[in-house]
mmJSON file of the N, C-alpha and C atoms, coordinates in Angstrom:
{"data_MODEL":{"atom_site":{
"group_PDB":["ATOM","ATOM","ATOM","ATOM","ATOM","ATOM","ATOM","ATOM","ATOM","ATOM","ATOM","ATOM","ATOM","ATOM","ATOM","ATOM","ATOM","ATOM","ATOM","ATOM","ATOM","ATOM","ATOM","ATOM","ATOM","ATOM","ATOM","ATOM","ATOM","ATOM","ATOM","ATOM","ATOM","ATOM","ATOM","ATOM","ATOM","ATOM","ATOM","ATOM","ATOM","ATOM","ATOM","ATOM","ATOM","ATOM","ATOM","ATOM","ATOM","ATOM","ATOM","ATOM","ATOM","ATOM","ATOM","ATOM","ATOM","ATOM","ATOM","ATOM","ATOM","ATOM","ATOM","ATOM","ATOM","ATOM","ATOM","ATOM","ATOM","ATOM","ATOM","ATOM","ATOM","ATOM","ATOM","ATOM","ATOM","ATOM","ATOM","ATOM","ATOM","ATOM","ATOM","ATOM","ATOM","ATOM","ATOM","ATOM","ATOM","ATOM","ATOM","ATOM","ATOM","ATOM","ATOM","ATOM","ATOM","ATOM","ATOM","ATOM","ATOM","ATOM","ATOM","ATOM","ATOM","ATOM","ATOM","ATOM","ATOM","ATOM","ATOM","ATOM","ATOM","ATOM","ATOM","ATOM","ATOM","ATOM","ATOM","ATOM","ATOM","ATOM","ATOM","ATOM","ATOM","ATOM","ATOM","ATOM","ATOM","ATOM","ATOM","ATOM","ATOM","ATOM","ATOM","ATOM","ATOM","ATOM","ATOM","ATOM","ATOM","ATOM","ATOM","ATOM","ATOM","ATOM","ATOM","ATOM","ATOM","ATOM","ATOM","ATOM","ATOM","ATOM","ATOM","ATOM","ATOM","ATOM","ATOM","ATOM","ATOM","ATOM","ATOM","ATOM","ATOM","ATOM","ATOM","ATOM"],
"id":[1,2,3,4,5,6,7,8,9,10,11,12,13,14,15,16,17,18,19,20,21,22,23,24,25,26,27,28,29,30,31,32,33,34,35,36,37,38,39,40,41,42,43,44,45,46,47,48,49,50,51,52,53,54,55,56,57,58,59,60,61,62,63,64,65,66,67,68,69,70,71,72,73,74,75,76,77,78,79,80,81,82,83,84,85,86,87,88,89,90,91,92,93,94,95,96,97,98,99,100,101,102,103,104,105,106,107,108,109,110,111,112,113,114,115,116,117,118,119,120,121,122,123,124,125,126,127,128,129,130,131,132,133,134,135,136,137,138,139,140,141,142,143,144,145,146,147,148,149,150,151,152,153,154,155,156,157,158,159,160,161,162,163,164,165,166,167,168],
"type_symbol":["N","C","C","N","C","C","N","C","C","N","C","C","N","C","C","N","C","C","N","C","C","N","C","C","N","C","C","N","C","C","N","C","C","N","C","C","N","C","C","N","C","C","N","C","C","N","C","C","N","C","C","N","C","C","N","C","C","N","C","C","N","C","C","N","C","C","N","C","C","N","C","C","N","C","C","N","C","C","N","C","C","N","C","C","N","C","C","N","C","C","N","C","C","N","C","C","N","C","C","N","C","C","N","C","C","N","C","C","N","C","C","N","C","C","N","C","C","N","C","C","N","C","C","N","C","C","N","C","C","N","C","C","N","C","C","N","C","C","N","C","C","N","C","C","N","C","C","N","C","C","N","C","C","N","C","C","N","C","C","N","C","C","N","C","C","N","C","C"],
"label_atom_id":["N","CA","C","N","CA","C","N","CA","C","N","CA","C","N","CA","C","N","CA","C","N","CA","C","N","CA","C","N","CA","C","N","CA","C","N","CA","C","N","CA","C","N","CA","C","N","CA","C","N","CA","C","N","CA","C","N","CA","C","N","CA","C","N","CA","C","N","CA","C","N","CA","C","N","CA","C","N","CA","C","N","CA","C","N","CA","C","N","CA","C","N","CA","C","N","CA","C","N","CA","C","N","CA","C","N","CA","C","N","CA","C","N","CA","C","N","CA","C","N","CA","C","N","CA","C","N","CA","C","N","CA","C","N","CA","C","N","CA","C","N","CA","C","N","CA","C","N","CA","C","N","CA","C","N","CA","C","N","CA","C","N","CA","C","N","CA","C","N","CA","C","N","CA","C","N","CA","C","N","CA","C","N","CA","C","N","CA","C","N","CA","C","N","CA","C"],
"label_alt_id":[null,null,null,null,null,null,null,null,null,null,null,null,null,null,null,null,null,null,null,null,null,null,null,null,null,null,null,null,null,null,null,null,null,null,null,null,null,null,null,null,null,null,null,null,null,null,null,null,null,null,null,null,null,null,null,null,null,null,null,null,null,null,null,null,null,null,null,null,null,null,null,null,null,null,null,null,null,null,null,null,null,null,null,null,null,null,null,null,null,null,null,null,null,null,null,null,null,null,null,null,null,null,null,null,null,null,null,null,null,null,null,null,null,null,null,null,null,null,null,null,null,null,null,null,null,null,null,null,null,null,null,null,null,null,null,null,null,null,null,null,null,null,null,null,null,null,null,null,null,null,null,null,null,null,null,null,null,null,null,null,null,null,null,null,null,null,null,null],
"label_comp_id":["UNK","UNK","UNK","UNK","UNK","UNK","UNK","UNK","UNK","UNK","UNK","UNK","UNK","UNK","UNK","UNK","UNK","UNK","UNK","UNK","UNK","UNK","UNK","UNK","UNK","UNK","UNK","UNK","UNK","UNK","UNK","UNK","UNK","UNK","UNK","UNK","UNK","UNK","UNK","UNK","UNK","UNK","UNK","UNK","UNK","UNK","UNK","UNK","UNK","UNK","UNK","UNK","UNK","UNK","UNK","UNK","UNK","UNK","UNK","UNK","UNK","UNK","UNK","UNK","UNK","UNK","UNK","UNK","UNK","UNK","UNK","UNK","UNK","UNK","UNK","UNK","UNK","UNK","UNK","UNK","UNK","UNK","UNK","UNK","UNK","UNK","UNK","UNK","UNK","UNK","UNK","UNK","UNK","UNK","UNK","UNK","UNK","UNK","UNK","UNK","UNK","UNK","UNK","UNK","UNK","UNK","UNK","UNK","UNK","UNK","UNK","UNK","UNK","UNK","UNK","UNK","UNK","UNK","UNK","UNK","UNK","UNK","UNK","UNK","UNK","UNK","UNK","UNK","UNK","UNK","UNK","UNK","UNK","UNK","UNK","UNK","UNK","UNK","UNK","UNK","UNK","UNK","UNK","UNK","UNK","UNK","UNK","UNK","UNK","UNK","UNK","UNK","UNK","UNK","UNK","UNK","UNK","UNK","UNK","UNK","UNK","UNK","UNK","UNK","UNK","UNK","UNK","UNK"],
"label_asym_id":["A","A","A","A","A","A","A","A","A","A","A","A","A","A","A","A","A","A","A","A","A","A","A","A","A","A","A","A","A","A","A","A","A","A","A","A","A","A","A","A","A","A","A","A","A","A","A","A","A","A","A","A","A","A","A","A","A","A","A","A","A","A","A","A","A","A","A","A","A","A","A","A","A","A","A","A","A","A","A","A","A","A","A","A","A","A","A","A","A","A","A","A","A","A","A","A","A","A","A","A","A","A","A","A","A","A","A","A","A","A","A","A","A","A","A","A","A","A","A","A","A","A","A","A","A","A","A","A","A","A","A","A","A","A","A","A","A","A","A","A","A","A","A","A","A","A","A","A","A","A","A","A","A","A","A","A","A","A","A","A","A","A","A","A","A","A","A","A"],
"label_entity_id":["1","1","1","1","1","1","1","1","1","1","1","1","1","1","1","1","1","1","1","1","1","1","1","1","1","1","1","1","1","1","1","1","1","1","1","1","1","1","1","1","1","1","1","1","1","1","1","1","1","1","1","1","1","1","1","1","1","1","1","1","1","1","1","1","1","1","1","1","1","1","1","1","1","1","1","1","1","1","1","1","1","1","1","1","1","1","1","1","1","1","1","1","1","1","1","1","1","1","1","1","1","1","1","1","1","1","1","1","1","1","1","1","1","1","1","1","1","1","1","1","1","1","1","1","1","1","1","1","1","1","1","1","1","1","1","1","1","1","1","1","1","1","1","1","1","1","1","1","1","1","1","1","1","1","1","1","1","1","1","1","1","1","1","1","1","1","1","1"],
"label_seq_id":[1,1,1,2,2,2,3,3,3,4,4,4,5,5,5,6,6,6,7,7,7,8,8,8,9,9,9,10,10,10,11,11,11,12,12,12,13,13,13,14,14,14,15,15,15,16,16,16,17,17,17,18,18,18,19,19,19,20,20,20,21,21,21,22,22,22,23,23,23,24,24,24,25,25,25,26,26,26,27,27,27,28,28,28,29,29,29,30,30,30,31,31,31,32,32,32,33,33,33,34,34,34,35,35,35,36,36,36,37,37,37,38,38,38,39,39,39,40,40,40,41,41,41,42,42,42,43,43,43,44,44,44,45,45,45,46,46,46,47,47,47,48,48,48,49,49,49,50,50,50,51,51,51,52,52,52,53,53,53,54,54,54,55,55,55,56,56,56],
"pdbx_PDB_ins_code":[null,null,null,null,null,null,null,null,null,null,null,null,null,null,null,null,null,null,null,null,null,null,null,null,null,null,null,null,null,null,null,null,null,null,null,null,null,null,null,null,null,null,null,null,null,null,null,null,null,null,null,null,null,null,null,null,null,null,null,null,null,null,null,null,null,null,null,null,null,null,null,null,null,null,null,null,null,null,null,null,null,null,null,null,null,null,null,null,null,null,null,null,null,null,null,null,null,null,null,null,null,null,null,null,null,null,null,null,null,null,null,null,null,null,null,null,null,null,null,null,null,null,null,null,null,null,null,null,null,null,null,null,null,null,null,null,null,null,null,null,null,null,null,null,null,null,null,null,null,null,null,null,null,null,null,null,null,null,null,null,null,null,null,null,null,null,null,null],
"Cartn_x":[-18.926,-19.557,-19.337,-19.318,-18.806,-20.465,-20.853,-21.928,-21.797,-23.184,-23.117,-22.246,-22.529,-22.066,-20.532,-20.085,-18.518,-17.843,-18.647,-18.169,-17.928,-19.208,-19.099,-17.808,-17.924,-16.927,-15.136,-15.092,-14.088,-13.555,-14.655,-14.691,-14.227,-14.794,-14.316,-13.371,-12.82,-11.314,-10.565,-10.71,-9.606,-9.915,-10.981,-10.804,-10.066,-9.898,-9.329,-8.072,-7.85,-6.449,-5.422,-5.807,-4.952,-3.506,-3.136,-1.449,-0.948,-1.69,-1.407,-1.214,-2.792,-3.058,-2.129,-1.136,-0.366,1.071,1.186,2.515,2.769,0.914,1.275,1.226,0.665,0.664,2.012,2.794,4.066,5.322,4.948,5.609,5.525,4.291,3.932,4.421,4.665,5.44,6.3,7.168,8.467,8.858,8.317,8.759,8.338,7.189,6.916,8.248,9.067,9.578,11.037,11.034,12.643,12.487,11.053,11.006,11.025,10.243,10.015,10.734,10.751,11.233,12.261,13.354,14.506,15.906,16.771,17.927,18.915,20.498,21.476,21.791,21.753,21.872,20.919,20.014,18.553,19.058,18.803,19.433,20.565,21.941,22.888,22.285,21.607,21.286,20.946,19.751,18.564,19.364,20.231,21.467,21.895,22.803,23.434,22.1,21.087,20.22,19.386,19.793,19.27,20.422,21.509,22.615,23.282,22.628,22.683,21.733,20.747,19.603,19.58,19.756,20.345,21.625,22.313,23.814,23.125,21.929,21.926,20.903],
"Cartn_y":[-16.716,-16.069,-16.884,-16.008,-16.697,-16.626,-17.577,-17.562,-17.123,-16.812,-15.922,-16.671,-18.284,-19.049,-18.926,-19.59,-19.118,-17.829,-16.824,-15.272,-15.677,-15.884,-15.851,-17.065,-17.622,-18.835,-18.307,-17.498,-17.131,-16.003,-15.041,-13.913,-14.595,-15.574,-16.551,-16.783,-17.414,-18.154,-16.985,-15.543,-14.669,-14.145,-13.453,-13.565,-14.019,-15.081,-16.653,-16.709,-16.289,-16.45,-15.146,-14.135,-13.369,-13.193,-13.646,-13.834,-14.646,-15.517,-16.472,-15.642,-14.774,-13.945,-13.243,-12.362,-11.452,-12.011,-13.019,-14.039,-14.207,-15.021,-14.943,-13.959,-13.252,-11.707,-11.378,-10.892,-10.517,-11.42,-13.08,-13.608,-13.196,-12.994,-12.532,-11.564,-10.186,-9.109,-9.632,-9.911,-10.49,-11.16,-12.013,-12.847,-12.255,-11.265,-10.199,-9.726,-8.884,-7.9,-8.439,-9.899,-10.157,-10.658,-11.097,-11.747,-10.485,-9.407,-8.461,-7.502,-6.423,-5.209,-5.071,-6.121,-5.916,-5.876,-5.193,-4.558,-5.562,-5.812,-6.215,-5.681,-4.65,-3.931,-4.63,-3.947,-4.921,-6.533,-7.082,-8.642,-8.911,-8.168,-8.462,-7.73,-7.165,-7.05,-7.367,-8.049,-9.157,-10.455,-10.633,-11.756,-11.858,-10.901,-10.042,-10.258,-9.782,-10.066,-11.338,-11.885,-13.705,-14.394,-14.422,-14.736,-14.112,-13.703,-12.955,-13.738,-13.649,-14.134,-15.68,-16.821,-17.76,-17.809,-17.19,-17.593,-17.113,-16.229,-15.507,-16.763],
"Cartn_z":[24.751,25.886,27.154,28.336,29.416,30.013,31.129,31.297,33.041,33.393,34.442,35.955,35.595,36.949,36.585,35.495,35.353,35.602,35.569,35.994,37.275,37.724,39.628,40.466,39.559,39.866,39.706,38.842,38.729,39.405,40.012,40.62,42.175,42.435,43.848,44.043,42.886,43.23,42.937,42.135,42.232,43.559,44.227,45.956,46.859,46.478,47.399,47.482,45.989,45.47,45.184,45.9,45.523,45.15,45.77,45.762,44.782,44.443,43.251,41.973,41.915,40.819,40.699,42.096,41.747,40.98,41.666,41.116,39.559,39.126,37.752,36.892,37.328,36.632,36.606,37.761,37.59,36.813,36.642,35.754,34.582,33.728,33.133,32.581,32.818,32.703,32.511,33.336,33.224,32.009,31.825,30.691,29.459,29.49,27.972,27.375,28.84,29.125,28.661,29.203,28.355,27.376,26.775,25.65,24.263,24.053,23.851,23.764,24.75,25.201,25.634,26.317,26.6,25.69,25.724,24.832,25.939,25.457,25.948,26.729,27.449,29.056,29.857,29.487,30.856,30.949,29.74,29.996,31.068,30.687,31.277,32.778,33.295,34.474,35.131,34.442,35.212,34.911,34.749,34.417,36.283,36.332,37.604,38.378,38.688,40.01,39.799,38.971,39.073,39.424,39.238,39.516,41.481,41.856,43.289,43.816,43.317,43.911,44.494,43.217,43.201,44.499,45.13,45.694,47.044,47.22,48.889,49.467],
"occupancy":[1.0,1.0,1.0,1.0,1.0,1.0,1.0,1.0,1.0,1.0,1.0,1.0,1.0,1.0,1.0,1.0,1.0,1.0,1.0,1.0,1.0,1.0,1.0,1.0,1.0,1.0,1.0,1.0,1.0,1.0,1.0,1.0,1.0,1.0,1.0,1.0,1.0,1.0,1.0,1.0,1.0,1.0,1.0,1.0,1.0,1.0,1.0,1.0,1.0,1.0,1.0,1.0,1.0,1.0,1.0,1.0,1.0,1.0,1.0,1.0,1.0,1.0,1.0,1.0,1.0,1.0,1.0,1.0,1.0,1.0,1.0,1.0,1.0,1.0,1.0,1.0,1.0,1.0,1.0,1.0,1.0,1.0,1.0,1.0,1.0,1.0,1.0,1.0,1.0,1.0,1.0,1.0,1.0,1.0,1.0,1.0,1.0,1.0,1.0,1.0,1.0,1.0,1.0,1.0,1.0,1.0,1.0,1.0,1.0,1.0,1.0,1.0,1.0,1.0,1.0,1.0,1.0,1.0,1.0,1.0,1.0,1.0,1.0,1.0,1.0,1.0,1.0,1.0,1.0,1.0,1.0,1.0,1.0,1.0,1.0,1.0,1.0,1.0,1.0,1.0,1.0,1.0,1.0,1.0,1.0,1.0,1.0,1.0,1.0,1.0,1.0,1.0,1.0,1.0,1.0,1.0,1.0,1.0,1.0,1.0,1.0,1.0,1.0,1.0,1.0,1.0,1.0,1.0],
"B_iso_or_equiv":[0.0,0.0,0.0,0.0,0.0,0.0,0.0,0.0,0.0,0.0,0.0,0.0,0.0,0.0,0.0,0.0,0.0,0.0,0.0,0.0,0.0,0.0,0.0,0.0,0.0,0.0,0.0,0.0,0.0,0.0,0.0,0.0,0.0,0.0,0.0,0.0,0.0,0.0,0.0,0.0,0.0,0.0,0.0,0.0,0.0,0.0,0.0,0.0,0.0,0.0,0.0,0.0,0.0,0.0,0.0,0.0,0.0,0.0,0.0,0.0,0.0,0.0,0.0,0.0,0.0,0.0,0.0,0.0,0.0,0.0,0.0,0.0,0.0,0.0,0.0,0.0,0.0,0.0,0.0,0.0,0.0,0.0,0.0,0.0,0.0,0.0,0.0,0.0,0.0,0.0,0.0,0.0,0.0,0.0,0.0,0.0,0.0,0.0,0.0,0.0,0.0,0.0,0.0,0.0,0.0,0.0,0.0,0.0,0.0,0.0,0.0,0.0,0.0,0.0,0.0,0.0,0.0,0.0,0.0,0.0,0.0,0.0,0.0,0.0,0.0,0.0,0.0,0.0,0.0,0.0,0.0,0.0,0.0,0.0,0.0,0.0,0.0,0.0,0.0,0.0,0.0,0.0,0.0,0.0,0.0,0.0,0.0,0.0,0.0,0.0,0.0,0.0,0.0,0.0,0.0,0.0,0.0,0.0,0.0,0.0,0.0,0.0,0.0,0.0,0.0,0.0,0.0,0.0],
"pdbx_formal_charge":[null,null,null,null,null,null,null,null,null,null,null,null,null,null,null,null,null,null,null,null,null,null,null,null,null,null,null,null,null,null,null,null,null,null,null,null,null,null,null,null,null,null,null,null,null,null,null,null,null,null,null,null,null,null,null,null,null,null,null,null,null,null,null,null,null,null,null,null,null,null,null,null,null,null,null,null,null,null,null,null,null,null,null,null,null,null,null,null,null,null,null,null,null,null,null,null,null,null,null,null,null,null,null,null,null,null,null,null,null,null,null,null,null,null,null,null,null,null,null,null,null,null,null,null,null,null,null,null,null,null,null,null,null,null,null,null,null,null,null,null,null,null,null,null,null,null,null,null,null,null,null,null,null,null,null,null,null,null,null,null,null,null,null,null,null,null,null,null],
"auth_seq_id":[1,1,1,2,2,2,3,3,3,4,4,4,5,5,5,6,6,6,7,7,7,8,8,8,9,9,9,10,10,10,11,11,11,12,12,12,13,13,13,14,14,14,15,15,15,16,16,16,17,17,17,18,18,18,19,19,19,20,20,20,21,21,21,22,22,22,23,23,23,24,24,24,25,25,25,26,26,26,27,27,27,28,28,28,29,29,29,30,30,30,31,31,31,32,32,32,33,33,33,34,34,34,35,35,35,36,36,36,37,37,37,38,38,38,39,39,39,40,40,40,41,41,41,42,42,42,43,43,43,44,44,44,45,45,45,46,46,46,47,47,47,48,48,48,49,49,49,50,50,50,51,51,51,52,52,52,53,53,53,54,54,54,55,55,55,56,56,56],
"auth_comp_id":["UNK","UNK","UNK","UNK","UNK","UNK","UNK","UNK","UNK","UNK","UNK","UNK","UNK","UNK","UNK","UNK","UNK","UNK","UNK","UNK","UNK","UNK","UNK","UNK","UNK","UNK","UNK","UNK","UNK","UNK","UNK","UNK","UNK","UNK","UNK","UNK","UNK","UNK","UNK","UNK","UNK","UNK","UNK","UNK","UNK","UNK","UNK","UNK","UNK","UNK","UNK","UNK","UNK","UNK","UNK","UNK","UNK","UNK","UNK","UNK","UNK","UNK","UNK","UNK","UNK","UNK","UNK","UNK","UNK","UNK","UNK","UNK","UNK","UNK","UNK","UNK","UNK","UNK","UNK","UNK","UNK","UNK","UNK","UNK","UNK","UNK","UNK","UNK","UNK","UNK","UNK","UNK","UNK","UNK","UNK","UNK","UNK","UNK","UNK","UNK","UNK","UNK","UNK","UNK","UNK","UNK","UNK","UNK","UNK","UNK","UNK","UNK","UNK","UNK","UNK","UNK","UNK","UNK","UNK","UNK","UNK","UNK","UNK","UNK","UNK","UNK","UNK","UNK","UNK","UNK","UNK","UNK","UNK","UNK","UNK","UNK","UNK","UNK","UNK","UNK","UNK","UNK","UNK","UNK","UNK","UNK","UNK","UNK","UNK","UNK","UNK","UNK","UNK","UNK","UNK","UNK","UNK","UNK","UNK","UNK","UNK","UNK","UNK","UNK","UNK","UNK","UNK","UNK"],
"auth_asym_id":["A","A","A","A","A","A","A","A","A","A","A","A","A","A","A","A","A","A","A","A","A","A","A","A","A","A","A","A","A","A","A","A","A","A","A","A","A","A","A","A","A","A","A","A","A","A","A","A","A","A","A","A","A","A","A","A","A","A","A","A","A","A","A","A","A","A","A","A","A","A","A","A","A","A","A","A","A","A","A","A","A","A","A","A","A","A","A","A","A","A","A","A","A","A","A","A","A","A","A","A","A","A","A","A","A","A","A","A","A","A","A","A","A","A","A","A","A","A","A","A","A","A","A","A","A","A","A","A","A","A","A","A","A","A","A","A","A","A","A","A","A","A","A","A","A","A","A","A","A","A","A","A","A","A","A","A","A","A","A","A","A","A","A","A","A","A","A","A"],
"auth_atom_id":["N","CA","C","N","CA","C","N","CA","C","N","CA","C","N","CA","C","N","CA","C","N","CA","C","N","CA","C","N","CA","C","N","CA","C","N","CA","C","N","CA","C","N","CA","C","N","CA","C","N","CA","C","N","CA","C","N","CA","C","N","CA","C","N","CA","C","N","CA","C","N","CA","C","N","CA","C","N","CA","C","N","CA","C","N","CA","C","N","CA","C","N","CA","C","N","CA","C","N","CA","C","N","CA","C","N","CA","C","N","CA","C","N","CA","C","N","CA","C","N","CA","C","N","CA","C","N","CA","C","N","CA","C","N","CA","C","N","CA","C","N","CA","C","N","CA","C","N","CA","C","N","CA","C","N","CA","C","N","CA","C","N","CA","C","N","CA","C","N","CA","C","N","CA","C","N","CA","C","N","CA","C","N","CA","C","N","CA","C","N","CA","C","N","CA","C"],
"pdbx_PDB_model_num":[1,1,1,1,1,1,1,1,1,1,1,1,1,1,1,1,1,1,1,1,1,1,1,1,1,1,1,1,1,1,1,1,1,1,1,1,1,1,1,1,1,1,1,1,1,1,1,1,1,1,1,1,1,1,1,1,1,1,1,1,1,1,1,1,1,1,1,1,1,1,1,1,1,1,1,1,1,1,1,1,1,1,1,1,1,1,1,1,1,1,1,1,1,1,1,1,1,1,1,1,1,1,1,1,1,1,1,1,1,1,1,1,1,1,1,1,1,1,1,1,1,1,1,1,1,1,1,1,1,1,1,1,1,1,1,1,1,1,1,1,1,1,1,1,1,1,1,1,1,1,1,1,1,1,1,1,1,1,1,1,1,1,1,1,1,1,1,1]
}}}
């Protein structure tokens, strides 16, 4: 059980922190998504726009 000050405490810093929250969240996905769910097309793609990404 989480207790009522740790709720509120945590409810603060996700306020505070939005952008952080969105960051790791979307790592998150990400790394499910190639760990998981991705087939040898998607890979070799997200290969190609990490590899772009990296050079601009």
């Amino acid at each position: 059980m989480v207790s009522e000050a740790q709720k509120r405490a945590k409810k603060k810093w996700d306020d505070k922190n939005k952008d952080k929250n969105r960051i790791y969240r979307y790592r998150s996905y990400a790394r499910k998504f190639i760990r998981d769910l991705a087939d040898k097309d998607d890979l070799k793609d997200l290969d190609e726009l990490i590899h772009k990404r990296l050079n601009d």
